[in-house]
VEXDREN-2710 file (C-alpha; in Angstrom, 1 decimal):
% VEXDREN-2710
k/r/px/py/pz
1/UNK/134.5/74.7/124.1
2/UNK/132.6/74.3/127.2
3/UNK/134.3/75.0/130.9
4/UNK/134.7/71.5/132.1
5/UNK/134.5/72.3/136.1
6/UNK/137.0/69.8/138.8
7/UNK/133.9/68.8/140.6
8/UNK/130.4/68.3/139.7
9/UNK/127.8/70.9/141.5
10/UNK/126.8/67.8/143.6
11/UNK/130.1/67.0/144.8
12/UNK/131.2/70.4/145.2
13/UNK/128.3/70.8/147.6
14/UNK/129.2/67.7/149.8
15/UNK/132.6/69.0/150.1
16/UNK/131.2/72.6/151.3
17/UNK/128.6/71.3/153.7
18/UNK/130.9/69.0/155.1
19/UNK/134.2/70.2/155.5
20/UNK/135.3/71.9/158.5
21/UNK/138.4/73.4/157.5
22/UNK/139.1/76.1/155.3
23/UNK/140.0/75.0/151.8
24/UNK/140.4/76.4/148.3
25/UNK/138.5/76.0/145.0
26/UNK/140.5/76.4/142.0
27/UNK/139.5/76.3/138.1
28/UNK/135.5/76.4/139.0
29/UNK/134.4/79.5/137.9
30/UNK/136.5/79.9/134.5
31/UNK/133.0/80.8/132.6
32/UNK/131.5/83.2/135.4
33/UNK/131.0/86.6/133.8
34/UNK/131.5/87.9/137.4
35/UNK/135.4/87.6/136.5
36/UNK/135.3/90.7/134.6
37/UNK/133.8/92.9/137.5
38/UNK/136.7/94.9/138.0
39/UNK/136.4/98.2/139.3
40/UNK/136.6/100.0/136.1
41/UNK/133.8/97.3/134.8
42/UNK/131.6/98.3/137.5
43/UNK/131.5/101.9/137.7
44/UNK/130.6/101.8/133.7
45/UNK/127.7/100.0/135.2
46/UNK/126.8/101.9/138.3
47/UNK/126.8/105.1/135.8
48/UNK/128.1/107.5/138.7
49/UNK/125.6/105.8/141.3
50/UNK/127.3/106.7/145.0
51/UNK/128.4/103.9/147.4
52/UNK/129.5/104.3/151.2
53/UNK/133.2/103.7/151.5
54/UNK/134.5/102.8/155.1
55/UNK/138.2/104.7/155.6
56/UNK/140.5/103.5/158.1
57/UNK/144.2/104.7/158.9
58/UNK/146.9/102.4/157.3
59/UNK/149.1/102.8/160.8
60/UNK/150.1/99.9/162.7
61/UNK/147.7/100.1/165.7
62/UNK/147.3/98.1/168.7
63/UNK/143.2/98.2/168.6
64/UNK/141.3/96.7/166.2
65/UNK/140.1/99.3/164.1
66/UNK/136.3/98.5/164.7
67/UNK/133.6/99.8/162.0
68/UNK/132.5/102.4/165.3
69/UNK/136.3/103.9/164.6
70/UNK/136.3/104.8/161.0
71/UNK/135.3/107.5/158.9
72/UNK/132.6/107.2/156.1
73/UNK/132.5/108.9/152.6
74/UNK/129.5/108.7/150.0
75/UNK/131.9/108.5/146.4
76/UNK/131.4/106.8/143.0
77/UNK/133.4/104.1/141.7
78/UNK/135.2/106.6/139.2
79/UNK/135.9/108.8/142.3
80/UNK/137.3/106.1/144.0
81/UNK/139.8/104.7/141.3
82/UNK/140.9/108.2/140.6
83/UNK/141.6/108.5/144.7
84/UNK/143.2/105.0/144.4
85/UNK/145.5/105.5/141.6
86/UNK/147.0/109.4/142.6
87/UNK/145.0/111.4/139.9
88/UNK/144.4/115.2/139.9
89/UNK/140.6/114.9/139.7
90/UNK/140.5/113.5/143.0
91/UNK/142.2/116.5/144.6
92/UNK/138.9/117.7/144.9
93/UNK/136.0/114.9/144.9
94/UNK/134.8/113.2/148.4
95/UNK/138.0/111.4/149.3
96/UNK/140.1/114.3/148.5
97/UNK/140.3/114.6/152.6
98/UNK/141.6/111.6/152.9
99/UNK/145.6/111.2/151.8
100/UNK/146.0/107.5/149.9
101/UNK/149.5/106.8/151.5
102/UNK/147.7/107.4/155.0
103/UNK/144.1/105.5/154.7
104/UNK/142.5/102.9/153.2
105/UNK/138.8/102.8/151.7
106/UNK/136.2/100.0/151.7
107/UNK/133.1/99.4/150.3
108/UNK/132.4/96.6/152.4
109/UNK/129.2/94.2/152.6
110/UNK/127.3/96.2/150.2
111/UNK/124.3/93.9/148.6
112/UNK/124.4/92.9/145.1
113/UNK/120.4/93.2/144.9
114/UNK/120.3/96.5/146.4
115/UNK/123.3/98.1/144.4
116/UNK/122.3/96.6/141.2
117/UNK/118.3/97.1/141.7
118/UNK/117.5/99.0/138.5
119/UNK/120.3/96.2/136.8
120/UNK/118.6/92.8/137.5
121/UNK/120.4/90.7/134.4
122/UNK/123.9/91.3/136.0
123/UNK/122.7/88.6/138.6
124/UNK/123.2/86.5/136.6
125/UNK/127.1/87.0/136.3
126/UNK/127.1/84.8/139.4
127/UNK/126.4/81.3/139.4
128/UNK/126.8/79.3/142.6
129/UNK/124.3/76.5/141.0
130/UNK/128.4/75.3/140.0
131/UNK/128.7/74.7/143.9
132/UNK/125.6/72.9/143.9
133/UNK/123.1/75.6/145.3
134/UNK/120.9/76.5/142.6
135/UNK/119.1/78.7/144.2
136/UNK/121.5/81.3/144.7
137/UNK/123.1/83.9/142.3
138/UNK/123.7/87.4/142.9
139/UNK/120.8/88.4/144.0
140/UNK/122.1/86.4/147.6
141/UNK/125.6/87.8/147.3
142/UNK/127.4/90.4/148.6
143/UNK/130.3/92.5/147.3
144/UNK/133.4/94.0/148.6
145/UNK/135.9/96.8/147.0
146/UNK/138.8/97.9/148.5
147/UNK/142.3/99.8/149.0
148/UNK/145.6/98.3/149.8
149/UNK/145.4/98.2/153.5
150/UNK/142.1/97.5/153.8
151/UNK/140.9/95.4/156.4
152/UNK/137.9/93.3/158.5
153/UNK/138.7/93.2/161.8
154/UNK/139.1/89.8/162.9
155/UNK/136.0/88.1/164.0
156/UNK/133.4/85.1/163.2
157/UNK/130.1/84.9/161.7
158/UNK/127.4/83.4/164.0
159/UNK/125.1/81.8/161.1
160/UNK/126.6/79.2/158.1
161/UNK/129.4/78.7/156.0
162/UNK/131.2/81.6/153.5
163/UNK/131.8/80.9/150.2
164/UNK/134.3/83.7/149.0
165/UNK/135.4/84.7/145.2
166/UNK/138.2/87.0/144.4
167/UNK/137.6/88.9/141.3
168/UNK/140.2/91.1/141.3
169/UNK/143.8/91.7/143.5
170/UNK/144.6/89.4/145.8
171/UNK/143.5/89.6/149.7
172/UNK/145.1/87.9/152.3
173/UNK/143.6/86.0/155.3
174/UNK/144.3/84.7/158.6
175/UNK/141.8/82.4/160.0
176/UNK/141.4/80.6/163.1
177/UNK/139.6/77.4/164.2
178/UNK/136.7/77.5/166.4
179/UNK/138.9/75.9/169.3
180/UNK/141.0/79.2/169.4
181/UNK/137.6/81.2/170.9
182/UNK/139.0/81.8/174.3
183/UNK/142.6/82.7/172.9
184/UNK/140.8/85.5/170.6
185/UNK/139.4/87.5/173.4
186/UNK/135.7/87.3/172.4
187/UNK/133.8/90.6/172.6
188/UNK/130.1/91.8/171.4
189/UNK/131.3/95.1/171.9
190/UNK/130.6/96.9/169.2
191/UNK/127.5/95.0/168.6
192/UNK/126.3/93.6/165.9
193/UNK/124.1/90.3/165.1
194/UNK/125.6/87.6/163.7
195/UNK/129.1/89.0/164.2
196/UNK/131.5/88.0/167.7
197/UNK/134.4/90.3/167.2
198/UNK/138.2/89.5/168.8
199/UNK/139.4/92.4/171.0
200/UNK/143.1/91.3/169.6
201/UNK/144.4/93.3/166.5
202/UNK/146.0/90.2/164.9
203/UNK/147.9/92.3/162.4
204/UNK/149.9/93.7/165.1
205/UNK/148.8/91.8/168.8
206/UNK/149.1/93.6/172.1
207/UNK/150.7/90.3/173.4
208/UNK/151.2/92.4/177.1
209/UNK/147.4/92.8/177.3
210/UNK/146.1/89.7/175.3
211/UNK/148.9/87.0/176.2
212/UNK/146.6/84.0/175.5
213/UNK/146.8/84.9/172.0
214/UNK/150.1/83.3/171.1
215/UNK/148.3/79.9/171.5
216/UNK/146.2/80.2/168.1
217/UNK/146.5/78.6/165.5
218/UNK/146.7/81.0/162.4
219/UNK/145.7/79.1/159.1
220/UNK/146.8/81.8/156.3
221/UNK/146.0/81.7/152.5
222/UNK/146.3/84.8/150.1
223/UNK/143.6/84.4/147.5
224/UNK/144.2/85.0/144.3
225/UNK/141.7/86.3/141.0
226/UNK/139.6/83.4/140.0
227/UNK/139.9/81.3/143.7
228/UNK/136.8/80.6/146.0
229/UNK/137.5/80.0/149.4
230/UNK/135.6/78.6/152.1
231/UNK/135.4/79.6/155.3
232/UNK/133.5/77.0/157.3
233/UNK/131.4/77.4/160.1
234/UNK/132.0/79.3/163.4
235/UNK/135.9/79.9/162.1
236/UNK/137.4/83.4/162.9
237/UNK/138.9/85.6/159.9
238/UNK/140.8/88.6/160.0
239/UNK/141.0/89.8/155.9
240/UNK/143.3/92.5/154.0
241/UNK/143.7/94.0/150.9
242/UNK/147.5/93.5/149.7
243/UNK/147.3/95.0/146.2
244/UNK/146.1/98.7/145.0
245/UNK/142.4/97.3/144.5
246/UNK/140.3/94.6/145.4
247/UNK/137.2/92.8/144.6
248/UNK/135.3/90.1/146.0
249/UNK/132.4/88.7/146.1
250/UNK/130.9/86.1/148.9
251/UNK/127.7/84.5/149.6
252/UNK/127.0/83.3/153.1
253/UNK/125.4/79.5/153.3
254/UNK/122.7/78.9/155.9
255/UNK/123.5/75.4/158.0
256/UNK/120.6/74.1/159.9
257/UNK/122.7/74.5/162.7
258/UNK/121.4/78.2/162.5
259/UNK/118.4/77.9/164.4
260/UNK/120.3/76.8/167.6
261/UNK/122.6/79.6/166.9
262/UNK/119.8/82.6/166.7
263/UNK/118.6/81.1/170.0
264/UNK/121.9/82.1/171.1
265/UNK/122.0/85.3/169.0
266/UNK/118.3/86.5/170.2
267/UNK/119.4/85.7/174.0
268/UNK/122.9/87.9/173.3
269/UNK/120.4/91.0/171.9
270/UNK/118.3/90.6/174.8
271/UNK/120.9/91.5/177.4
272/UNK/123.6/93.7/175.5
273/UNK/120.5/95.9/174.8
274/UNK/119.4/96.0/178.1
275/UNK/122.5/96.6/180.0
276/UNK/123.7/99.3/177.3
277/UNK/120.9/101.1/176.9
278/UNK/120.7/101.7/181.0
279/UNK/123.9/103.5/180.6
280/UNK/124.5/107.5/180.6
281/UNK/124.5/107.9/176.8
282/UNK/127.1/111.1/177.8
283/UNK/129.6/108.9/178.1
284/UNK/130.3/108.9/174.4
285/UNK/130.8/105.1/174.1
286/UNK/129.6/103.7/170.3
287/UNK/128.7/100.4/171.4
288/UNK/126.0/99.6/168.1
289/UNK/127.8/98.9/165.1
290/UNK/127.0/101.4/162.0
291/UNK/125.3/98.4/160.4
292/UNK/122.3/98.1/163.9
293/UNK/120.7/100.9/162.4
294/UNK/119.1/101.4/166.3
295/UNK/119.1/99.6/169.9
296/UNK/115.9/97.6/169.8
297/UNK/113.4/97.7/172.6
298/UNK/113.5/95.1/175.3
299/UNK/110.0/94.0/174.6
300/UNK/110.4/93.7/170.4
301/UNK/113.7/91.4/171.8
302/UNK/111.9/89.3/173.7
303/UNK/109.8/88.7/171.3
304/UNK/112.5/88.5/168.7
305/UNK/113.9/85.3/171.3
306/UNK/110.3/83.7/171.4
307/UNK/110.2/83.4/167.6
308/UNK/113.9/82.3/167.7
309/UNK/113.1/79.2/170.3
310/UNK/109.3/78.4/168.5
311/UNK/111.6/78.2/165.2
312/UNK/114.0/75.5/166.8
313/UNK/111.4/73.1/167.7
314/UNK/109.5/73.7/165.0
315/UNK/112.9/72.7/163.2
316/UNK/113.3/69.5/166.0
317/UNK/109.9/68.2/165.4
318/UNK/110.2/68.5/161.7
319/UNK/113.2/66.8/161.9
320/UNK/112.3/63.7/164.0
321/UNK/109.2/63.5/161.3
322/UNK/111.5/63.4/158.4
323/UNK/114.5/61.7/159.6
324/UNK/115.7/61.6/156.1
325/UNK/116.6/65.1/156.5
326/UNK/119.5/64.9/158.1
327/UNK/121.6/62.9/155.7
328/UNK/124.1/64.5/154.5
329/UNK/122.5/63.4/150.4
330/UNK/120.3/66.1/152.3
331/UNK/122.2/68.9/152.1
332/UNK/120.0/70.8/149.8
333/UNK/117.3/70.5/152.2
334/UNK/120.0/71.8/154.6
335/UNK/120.3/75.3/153.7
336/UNK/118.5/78.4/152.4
337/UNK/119.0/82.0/151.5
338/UNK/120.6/84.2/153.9
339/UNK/122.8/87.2/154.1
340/UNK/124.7/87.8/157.2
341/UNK/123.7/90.6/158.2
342/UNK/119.6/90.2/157.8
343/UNK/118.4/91.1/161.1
344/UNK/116.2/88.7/163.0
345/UNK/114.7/86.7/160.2
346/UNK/113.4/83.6/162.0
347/UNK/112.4/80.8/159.7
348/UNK/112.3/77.1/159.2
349/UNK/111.4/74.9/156.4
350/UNK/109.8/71.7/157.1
351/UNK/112.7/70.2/155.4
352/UNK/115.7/72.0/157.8
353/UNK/116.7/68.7/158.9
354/UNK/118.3/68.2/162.3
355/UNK/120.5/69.9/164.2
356/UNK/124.3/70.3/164.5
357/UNK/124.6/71.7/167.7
358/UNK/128.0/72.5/168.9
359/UNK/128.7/69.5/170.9
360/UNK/128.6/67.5/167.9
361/UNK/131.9/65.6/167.8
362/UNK/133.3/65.7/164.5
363/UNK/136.5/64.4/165.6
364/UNK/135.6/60.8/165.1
365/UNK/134.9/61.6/161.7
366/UNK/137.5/63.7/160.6
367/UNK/139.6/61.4/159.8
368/UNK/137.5/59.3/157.7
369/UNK/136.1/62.6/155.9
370/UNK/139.3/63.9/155.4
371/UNK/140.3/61.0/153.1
372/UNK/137.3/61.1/151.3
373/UNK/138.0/64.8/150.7
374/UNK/139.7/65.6/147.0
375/UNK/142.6/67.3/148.1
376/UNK/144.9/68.5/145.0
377/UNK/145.4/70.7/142.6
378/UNK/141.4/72.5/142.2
379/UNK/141.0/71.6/146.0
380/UNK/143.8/73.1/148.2
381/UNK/143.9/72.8/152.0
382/UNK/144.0/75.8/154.0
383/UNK/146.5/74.1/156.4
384/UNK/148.2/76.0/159.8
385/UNK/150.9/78.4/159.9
386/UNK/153.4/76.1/161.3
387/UNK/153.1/73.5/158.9
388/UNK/155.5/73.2/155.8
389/UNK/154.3/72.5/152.6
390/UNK/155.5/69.5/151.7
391/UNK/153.4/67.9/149.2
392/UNK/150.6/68.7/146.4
393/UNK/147.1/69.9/147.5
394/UNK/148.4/72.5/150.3
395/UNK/148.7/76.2/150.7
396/UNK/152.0/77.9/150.8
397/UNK/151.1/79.6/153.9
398/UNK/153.3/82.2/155.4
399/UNK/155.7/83.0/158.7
400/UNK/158.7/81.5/159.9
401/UNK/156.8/78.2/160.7
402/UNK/158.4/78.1/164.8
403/UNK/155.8/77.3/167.1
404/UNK/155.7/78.8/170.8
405/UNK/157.7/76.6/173.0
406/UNK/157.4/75.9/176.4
407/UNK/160.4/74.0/178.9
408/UNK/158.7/72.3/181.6
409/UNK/160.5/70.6/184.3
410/UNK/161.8/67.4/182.9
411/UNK/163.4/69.7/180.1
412/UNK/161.4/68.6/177.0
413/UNK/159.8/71.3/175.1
414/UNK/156.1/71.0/174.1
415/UNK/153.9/73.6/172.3
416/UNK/151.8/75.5/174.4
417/UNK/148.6/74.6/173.5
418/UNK/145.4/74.5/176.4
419/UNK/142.8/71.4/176.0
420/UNK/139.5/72.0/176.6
421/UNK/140.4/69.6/179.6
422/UNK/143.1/71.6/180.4
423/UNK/140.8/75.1/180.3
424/UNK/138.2/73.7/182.5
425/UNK/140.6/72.6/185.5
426/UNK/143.3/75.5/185.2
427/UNK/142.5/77.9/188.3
428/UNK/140.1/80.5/187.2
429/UNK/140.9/82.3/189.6
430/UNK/144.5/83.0/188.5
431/UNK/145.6/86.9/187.6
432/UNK/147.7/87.4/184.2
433/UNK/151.2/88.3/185.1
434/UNK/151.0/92.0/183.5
435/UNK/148.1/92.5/186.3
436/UNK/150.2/92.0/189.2
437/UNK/152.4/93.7/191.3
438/UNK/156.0/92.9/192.2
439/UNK/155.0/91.0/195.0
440/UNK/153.1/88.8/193.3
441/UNK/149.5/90.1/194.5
442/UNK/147.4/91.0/192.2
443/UNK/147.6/94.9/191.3
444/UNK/145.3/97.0/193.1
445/UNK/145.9/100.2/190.5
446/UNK/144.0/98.4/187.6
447/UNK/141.5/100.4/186.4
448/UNK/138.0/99.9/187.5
449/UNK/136.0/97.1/185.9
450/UNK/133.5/98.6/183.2
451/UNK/130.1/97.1/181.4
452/UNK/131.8/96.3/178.7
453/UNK/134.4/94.0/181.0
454/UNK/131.0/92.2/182.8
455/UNK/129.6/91.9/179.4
456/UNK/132.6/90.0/177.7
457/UNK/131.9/87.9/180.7
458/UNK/128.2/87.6/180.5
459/UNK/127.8/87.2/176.6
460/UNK/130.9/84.9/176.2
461/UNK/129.8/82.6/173.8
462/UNK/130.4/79.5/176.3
463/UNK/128.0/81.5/178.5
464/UNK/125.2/82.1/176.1
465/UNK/125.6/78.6/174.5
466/UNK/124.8/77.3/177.7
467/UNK/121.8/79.5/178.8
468/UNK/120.6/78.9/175.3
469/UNK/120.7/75.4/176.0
470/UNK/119.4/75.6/179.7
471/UNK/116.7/77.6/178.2
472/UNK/115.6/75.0/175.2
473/UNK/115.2/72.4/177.8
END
């Protein structure tokens, strides 16, 4: 009979544009024919067509290991599941360099419409219309095969939502709430639109040089075959393979809050280009990310930030002309095709509706959203590490559940957890305890500050959300 889905595409959509918390879809995408794109599936349907796998090292390393530190190998899915599973034949195809027990491979971000091309019916195997967005299949998706081990490095997407379905293994991930920014360590080195890496491997944290970091709040799910996640907007995710082969496939959901955030994006270009590029290219330092193909002129950026600013009014005066637009019955009207990594495509619909900028208080809404929210058994809550599970409708997460406590002077403990309150009147000026000497000064041996320390300062995304907004007005 036919696959009766939880949710109808309508509802399901409400639920994605507004919650702001990670949650789980189960039992809505039974009927996909995308469910049988195993790796042994696809490689019958690439016909020996090569793909760029990423390798990493499976070791326990205190860095991130950034896309600028791994190695790349052109292979075929056949050559890759031979690697994967130990057989003789790949003792001597591309991988053959690299020993299984010691890496991991990736074929990360690769573009169903370009690596299907010549195959145009398989994009049809996808069907978001079930989430309510009609207009996207797998043309505007994007798929991801790995090896045990393998890994994102934790970080968040500038532009929309992520809507993320496992096909096959299981991959775990730890996400963070936007509040956690300033505890993640925010970097734009390597660079990349759209992406604000952490400098913290959260897989095994330097706590000595990152101390802030045991003040997150670490949501973790491990998503099973058959389960679409959401990721909501502006929340970090750190992702890894945990069984011998992985696939997913995601799609990336453009908020009108996108047009504020390319502001912001084009501005960030502007000067990490600039500064960058003034440097002695001796000095060996990959600061692009494989996927900027080059470091842009100053003068194509600027104009790239022109566009980006004519595009928000645009957007602004559209909206105060159609104030329908921003209700959230709206939300088709809300969103259009994007992939992540697009490089400056500026556009805006008529229809884009207003503006979430990131002062907008959802707290006052929570609440009441929250219980309008089908929680249960095909909608599970992502919910934080510390919590217990203790009823139906919430993920198992794991970890010992203790939270970091702190004795202050009248002896009660209290979790150690900075308001934005508290962030703005704690002394900036004050020098982490691993920087300072025995005397209590600060230590005059640290290393000399670099551009990459001025520009974690002068791209932090408080910074740039604030020029952005000094420069709109």
């Amino acid at each position: 009979g036919e696959d009766v889905k939880p949710f109808t595409p309508e509802k399901t959509k409400e639920i994605v544009m507004s919650l702001q918390q990670p949650a789980v879809f189960c039992n809505m995408v039974g009927d996909w024919p995308a469910l049988r794109w195993n790796v042994k599936h696809l490689s019958a349907v690439l016909d020996g067509k090569t793909i760029q796998f990423r390798l990493g090292l499976k070791t326990a390393d205190l860095v991130p290991q950034f896309e600028t530190r791994c190695s790349y190998v052109e292979a075929t899915l056949e050559e890759f599941l031979a690697w994967s599973c130990g057989q003789p034949s790949s003792l001597s195809g591309p991988l053959s360099c690299y020993e299984y027990s010691k890496y991991w491979a990736y074929a990360d971000y690769k573009y169903i419409a370009r690596i299907f091309e010549d195959k145009p019916e398989i994009f049809q195997d996808i069907r978001w219309s079930d989430f309510g967005f009609p207009e996207r299949g797998g043309k505007e998706s994007t798929l991801w095969i790995g090896s045990e081990g393998a890994n994102t490095p934790c970080h968040l997407d500038s532009y929309g939502c992520n809507l993320v379905l496992q096909v096959q293994g299981r991959k775990r991930w730890h996400l963070f709430p936007p509040g956690d920014t300033s505890f993640l360590y925010p970097t734009r080195i390597p660079y990349e639109e759209s992406s604000i890496f952490s400098k913290v491997n959260v897989a095994n944290p330097d706590l000595k040089r990152f101390p802030e970091f045991r003040n997150t709040t670490a949501h973790v799910v491990t998503l099973s075959p058959g389960q679409v996640l959401l990721v909501p907007r502006h929340w970090w995710h750190y992702v890894e393979s945990i069984d011998p082969i992985t696939v997913s496939i995601n799609s990336w959901i453009e908020l009108d809050a996108d047009h504020e955030a390319r502001v912001e994006e084009a501005i960030t270009r502007v000067l990490v280009c600039a500064i960058k590029s003034a440097e002695n290219p001796s000095d060996g330092d990959l600061w692009l990310n494989p996927t900027e193909v080059e470091a842009t002129s100053h003068e194509i950026n600027l104009q790239y930030l022109n566009q980006a600013v004519s595009a928000y009014f645009k957007c602004q005066k559209a909206s105060v002309a159609e104030p329908a637009c921003s209700s959230s019955t709206g939300a088709e009207q809300r969103t259009s095709t994007s992939c992540k990594r697009k490089r400056r495509e500026v556009s805006c619909e008529p229809e884009a509706g207003r503006l979430l900028t990131h002062e907008f208080d959802f707290s006052t809404l929570k609440a009441e959203k929250l219980q309008k929210i089908p929680f249960g058994p095909h909608l599970i809550q992502v919910l934080p590490q510390s919590q217990e599970t203790s009823s139906t409708g919430t993920v198992a997460v794991e970890g010992d559940g203790t939270d970091l406590l702190h004795e202050n002077e009248g002896g009660h403990f209290r979790k150690l957890r900075c308001t934005r309150k508290e962030l703005v009147t704690s002394n900036v000026c004050e020098t982490p305890a691993h920087q300072m000497d025995s005397d209590g000064s600060p230590n005059a041996s640290q290393a000399a500050l670099s551009t990459n320390d001025l520009l974690d300062c002068l791209v932090n995304p408080r910074v740039i959300n604030l020029v952005a907004r000094l420069l709109l007005e």
